[in-house]
C-alpha positions in Angstrom: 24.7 -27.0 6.2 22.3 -23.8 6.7 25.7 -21.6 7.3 26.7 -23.2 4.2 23.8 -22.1 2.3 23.3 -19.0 3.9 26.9 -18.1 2.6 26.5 -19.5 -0.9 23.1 -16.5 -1.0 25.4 -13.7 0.5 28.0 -14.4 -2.2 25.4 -14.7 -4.9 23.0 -12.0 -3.9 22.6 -8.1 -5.6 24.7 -5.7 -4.5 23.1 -3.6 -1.1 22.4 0.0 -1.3 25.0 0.6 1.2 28.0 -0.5 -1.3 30.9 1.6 -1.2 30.4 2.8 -4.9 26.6 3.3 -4.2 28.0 5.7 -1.1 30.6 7.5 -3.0 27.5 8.5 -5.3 25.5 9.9 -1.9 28.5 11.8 -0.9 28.8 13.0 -4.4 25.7 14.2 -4.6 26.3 15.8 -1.2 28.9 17.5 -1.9 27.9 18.8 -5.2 24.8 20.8 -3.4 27.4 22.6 -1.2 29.1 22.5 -4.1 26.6 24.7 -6.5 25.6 27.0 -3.0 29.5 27.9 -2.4 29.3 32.2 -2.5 32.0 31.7 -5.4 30.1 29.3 -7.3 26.8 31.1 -7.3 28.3 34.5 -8.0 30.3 32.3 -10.7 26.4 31.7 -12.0 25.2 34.9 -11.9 27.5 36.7 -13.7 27.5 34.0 -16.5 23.6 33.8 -16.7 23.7 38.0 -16.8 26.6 37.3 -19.6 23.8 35.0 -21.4 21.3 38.0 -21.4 23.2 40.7 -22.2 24.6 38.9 -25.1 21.7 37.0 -26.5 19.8 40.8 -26.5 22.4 42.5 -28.8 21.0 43.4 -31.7 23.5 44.0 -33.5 23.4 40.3 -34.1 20.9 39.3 -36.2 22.7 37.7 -38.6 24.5 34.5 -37.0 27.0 32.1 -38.6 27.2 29.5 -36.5 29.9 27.9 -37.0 31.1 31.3 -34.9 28.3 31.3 -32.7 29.6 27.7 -31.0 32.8 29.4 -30.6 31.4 32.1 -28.6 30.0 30.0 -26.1 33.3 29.0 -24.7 34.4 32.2 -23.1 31.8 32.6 -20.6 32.4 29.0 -18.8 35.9 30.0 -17.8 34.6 32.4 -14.7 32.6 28.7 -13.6 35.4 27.1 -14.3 38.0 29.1 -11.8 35.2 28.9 -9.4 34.6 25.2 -9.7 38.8 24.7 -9.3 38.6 27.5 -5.7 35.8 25.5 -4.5 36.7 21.8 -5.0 40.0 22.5 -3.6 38.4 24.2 -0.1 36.2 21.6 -0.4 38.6 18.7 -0.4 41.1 20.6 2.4 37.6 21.1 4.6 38.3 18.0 6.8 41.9 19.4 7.2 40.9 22.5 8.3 38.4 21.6 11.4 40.3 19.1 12.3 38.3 15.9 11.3 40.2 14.0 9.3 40.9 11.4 12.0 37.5 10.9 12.0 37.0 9.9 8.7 38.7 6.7 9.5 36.0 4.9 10.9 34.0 5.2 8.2 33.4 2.8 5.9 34.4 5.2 2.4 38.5 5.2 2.4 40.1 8.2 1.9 40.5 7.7 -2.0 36.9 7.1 -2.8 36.4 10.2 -0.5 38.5 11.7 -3.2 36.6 10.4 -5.9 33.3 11.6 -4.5 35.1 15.3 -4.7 36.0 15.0 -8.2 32.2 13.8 -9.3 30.3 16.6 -7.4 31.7 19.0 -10.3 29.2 17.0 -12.7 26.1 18.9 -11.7 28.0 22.4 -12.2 29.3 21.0 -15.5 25.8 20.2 -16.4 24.5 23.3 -15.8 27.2 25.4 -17.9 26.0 22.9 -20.0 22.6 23.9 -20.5 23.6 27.5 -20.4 26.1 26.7 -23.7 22.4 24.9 -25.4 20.3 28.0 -24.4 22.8 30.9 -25.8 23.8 28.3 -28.9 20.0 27.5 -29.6 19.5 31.3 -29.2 21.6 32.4 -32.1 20.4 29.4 -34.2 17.0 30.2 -34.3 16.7 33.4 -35.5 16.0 34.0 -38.9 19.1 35.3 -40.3 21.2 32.4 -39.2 23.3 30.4 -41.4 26.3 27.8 -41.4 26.6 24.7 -38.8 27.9 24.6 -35.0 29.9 22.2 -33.9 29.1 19.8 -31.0 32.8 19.5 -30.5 33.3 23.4 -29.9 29.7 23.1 -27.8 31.6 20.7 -25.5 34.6 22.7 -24.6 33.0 25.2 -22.0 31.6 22.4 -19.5 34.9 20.3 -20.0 36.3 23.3 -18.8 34.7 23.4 -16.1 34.9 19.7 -15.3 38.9 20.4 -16.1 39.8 23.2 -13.1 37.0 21.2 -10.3 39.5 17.6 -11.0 42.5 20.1 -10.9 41.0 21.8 -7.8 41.2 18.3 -6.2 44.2 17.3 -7.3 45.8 20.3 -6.1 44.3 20.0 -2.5 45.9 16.7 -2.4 49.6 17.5 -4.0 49.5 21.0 -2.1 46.6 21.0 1.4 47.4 24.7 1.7 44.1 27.1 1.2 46.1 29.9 -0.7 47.3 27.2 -3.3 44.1 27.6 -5.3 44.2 31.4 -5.2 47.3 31.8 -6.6 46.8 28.6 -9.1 43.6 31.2 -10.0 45.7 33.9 -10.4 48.1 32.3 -13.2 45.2 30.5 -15.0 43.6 34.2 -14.8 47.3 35.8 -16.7 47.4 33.1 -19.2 43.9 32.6 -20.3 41.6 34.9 -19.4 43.5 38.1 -19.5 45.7 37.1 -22.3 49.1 37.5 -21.1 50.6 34.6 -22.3 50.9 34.7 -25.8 48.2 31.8 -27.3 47.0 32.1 -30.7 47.5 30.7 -33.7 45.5 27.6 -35.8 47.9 25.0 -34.7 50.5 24.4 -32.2 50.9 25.2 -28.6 48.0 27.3 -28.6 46.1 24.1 -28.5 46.6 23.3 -25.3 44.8 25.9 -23.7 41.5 25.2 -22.5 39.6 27.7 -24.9 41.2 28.8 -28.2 38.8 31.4 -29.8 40.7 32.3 -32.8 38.1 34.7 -33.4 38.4 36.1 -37.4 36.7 39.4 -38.5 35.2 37.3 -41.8 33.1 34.2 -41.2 34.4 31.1 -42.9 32.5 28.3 -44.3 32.5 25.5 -41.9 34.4 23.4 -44.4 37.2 25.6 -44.3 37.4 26.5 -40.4 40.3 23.2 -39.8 39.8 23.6 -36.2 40.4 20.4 -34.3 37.6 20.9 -32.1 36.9 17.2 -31.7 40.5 16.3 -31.0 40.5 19.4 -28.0 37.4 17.7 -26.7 38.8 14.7 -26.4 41.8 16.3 -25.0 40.0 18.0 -22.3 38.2 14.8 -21.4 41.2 13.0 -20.6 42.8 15.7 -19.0 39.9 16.1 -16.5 39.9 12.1 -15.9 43.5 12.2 -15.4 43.8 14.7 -13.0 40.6 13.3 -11.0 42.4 9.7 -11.0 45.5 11.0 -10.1 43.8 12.8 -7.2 42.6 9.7 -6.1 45.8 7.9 -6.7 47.7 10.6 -4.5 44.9 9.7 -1.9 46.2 6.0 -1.3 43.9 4.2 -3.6 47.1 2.6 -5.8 45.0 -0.8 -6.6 45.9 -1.8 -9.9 42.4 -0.8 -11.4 43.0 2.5 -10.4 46.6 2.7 -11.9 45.7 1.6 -15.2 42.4 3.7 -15.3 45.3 6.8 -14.8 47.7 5.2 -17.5 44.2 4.8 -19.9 43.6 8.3 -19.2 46.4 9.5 -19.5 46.9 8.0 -22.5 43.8 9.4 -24.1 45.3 13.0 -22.9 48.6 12.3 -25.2 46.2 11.1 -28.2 43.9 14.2 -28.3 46.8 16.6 -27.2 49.0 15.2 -29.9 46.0 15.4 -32.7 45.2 18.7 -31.7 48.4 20.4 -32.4 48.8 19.3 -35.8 49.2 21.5 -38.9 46.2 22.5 -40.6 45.0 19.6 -43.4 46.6 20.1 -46.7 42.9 19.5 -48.0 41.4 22.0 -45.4 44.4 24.6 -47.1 43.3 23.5 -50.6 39.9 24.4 -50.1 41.0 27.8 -48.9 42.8 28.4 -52.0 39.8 27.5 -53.9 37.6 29.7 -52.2 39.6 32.8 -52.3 40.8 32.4 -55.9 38.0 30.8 -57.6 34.7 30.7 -55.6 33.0 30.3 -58.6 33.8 26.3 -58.5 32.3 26.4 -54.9 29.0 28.4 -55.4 25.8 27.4 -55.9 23.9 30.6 -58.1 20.2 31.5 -58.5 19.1 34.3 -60.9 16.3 36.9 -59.9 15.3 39.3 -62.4 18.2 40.9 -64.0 20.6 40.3 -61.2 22.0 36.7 -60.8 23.3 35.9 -56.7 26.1 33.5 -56.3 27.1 32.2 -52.5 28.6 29.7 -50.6 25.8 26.7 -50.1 25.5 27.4 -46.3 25.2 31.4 -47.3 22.2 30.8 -50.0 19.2 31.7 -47.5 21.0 35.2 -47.6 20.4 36.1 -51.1 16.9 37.0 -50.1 18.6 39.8 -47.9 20.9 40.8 -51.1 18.1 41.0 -53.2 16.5 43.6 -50.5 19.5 46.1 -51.2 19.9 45.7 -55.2 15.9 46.4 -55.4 16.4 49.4 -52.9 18.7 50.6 -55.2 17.8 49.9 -58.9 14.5 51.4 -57.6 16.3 55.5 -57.5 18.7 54.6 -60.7 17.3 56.2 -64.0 18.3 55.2 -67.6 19.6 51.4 -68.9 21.0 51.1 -64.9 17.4 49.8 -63.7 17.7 46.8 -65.8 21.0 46.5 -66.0 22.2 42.8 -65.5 24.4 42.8 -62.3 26.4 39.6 -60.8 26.5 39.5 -56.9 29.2 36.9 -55.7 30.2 36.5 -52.1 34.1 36.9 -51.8 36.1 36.0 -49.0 40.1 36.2 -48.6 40.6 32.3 -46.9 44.6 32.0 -47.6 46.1 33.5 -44.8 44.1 31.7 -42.3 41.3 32.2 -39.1 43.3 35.1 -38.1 44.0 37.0 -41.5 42.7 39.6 -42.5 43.5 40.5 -46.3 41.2 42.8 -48.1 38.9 41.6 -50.7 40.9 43.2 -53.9 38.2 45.2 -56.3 37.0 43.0 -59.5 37.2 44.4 -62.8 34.5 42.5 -64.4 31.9 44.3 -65.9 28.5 44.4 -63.5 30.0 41.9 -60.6 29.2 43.0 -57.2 31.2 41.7 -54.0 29.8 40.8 -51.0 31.3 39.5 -47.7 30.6 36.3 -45.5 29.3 38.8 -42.8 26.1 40.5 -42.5 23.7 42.6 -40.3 25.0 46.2 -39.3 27.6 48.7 -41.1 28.0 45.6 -43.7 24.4 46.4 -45.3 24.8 50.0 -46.3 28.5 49.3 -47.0 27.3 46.4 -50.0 24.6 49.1 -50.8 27.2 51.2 -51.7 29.0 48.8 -53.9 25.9 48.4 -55.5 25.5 51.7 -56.4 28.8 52.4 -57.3 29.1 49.2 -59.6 25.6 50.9 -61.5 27.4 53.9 -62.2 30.6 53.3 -62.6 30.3 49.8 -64.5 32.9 47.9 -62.3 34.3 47.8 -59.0 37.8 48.2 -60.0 36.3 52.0 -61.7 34.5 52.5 -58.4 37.1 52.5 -56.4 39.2 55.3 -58.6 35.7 57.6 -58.6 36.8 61.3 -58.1 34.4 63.6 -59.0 30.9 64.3 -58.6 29.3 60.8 -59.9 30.1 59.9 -56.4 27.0 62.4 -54.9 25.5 59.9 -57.1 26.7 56.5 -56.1 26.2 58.0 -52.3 22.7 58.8 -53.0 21.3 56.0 -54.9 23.2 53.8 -51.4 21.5 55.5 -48.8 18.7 57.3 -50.2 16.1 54.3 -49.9 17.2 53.4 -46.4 15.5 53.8 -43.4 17.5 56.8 -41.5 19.8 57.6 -44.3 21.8 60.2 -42.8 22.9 57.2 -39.8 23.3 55.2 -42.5 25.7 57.9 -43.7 27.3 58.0 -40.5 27.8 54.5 -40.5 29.6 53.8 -43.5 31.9 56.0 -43.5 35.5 55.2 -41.7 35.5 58.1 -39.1 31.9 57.8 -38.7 31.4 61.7 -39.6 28.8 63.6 -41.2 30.9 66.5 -42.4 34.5 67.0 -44.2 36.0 64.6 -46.3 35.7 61.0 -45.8 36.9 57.6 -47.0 33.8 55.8 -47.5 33.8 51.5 -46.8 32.9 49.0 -49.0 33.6 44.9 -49.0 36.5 45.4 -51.6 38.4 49.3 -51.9 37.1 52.1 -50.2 36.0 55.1 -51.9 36.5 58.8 -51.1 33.9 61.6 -50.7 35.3 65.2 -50.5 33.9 67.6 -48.0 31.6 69.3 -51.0 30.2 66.1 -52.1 29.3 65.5 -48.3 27.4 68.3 -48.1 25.2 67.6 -51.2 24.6 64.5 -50.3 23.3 65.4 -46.9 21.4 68.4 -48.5 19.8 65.8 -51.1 19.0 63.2 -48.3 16.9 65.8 -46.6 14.6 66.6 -49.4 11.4 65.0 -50.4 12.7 61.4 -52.0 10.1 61.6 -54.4 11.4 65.4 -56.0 15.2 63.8 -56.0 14.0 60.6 -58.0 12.4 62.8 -60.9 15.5 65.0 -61.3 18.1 61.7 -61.1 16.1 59.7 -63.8 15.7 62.6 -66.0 19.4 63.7 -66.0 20.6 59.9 -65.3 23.4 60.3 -68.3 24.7 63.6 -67.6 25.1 62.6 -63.8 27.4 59.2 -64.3 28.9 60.7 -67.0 32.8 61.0 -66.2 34.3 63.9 -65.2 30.7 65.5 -64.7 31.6 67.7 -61.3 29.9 67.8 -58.3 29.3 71.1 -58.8 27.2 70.3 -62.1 25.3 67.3 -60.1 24.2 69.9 -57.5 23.0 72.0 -60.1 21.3 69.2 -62.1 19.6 68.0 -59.1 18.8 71.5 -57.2 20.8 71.9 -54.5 22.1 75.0 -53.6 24.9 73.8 -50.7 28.8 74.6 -51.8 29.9 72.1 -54.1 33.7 72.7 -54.0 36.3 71.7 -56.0 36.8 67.5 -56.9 39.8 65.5 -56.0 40.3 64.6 -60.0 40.5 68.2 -60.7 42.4 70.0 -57.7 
């Protein structure tokens, strides 16, 4: 009767601390502290946290769209990642090497939940790419020039990386127990992804099944229009990371039925995402480029501040404020009806040809409308102060863009002259980044053209006393955007004595 009893309350009683999955979890955990202090690993670490400085203290990014920004945190994982795949796999083959796998059969943990304890101590690294992927995201979303939304879906795909190559380290200790296997498995993971040999790219198709696919594009999209199947790669990488940790464990002699249908249940999620991922972009995602490229009007919200009314995309509103810096700057130099003059600034973008394109923003012809990109910060603030200015003067960008003679000392003047540093700012906007000779000059739609003369004037003007320059160009404002006036006239006019030379529209 008390044996009775006493057996009833052993079947009926909580499971013990020393359970087998309750010591998988303590070998885990062991194995993920040797883990994170392998040399590999913690040089892995270092050079990503370095990577997280260096990159967070640019300034040449002040102006964030995050919907880019998420994408940019998938890069820096990789190096983790191949670290993660050397280390499981020596980590795994350890026992094999000093000769104490025999040993291992006394213990109460079989040789597939060994396995299994492998493929969980890559959480902990995971995790802390993880927090490194919140601290560089967080970074770029907090400063005050931000716009757009991030993704948790792109957020994701650096630690499933890494959780990706540790499972494949594991499985490849058991298909191969060799220790150069991982090397050269490094090696081609190195050729195809990191160094780019193997041609991925693209918005759809093969390219998809890569572990990162940056697509990086030159103009910023609204997040609407990205059709990225971030989600769909996540879920992708999840799977693949379970399947190749169950298969691991599989390959270890653990072929109970739970464990073959957790593999075909992983493996089944694998086919979903990788099947969803490669998809076409959505006809509605490719509608919405067309819309955007062709009539962004329809898309826009606009808000009107003094005589110059700003149209952008909603997530690109907050930035208006910056716009409305570099129209002041300039109306402030321009003399005559310009100063008052009612201007339309509309953001532009060319969406049609995709992530990757990258079509030039033709020049509008209607009268007072101003283009501005989706991009910001930098070269792009005294290139739109320079549409600006030549839009003032020349009444439209499509007129700007066939300036050739010297109302273009003016339209370079009235753009940098109200800068801080206006001879960099010089520097900076034109193509060869000269400050002599002639020069195509940038803008978000054509470029313009300054001649060697009318480089020289300029620089001569920008050197005087702003407040003498602004006296002559409001008194003579009509005579200097007249057409045809020559640069040799606007030197006069404004009192500058350097060598004029002849203009393009009249050699």
């Amino acid at each position: 009767m008390t044996a009775s009893v006493r057996e009833k309350e052993a079947q009926t009683a909580p499971a013990a601390p020393g359970t087998p999955t309750a010591a998988v979890l303590a070998l885990a955990l062991f194995e993920a502290r040797r883990l994170l202090l392998r040399v590999p690993v913690l040089l892995a670490l270092a050079g990503y946290t370095a990577w997280l400085v260096w990159h967070n203290l640019q300034p040449w990014d002040e102006f964030p769209v995050l919907q880019d920004a998420d994408r940019a945190t998938q890069g820096g994982p990789l190096f983790v990642a191949l670290a993660a795949l050397l280390c499981a796999d020596h980590a795994v083959l350890r026992s094999r090497r000093r000769d104490t796998e025999r040993h291992f059969e006394v213990l109460a943990l079989s040789r597939g939940q060994r396995t299994a304890a492998h493929a969980l101590s890559v959480v902990p690294l995971a995790l802390l790419v993880a927090v490194g992927v919140t601290v560089q995201f967080t970074w770029e979303a907090v400063k005050p020039g931000a716009v757009g939304h991030g993704s948790p879906a792109e957020l994701l795909a650096g630690p499933l990386t890494v959780l990706l190559f540790g499972a494949l380290g594991v499985l490849l200790a058991r298909l191969v127990p060799s220790a150069v296997a991982a090397p050269l498995l490094i090696v081609v993971f190195f050729l195809m992804f990191v160094a780019a040999a193997f041609p991925f790219g693209g918005e759809a198709g093969a390219a998809w099944f890569a572990p990162v696919v940056g697509t990086a594009n030159s103009t910023p999209f609204p997040s609407g229009l990205l059709g990225r199947p971030a989600a769909w790669h996540a879920l992708y990488l999840a799977g693949l990371a379970l399947t190749a940790a169950l298969l691991a464990v599989l390959l270890s002699g653990a072929r109970g039925r739970t464990v073959r249908a957790a593999v075909a249940a992983a493996l089944a999620v694998t086919v979903l995402g990788g099947a969803a991922q490669t998809r076409e972009v959505p006809q509605a995602t490719e509608a919405a480029r067309q819309r955007a490229s062709l009539t962004p009007e329809k898309e826009q919200t606009c808000v009107r501040r003094g005589a110059t009314e700003y149209c952008a995309f909603p997530e690109w509103a907050p930035r208006t404020a910056d716009w409305e810096r570099v129209v002041r700057g300039v109306r402030s130099l321009a003399g005559g009806p310009a100063q008052g003059r009612p201007l339309l600034v509309r953001q532009r973008l060319e969406a049609r040809y995709g992530l990757s394109g990258d079509a030039a923003l033709p020049p509008s012809a209607a009268s007072g409308q101003v283009s501005v990109g989706t991009a910001w910060g930098g070269n792009r603030i005294p290139e739109f102060s320079t549409a600006v200015a030549a839009v003032l003067v020349a009444g439209d960008e499509k007129a700007a863009a066939d300036l050739c003679d010297g109302r273009m000392v003016t339209v370079m003047w009235l753009s940098l002259a109200w800068q801080d540093d206006p001879e960099s700012q010089l520097r900076h906007v034109r193509l060869d980044d000269s400050l002599s000779g002639e020069a195509v000059v940038l803008s978000p739609t054509d470029p313009l053209t300054m001649t060697a003369g009318q480089t020289e004037v300029v620089r001569a003007l920008l050197r005087r006393p702003l407040p003498s320059v602004v006296g002559r160009v409001k008194a003579h404002w009509a005579e200097l955007t007249a057409p045809k006036v020559t640069t040799a006239r606007v030197a006069e006019l404004l009192g500058v004595g350097a060598g004029a030379g002849p203009d393009r529209c009249g050699a």
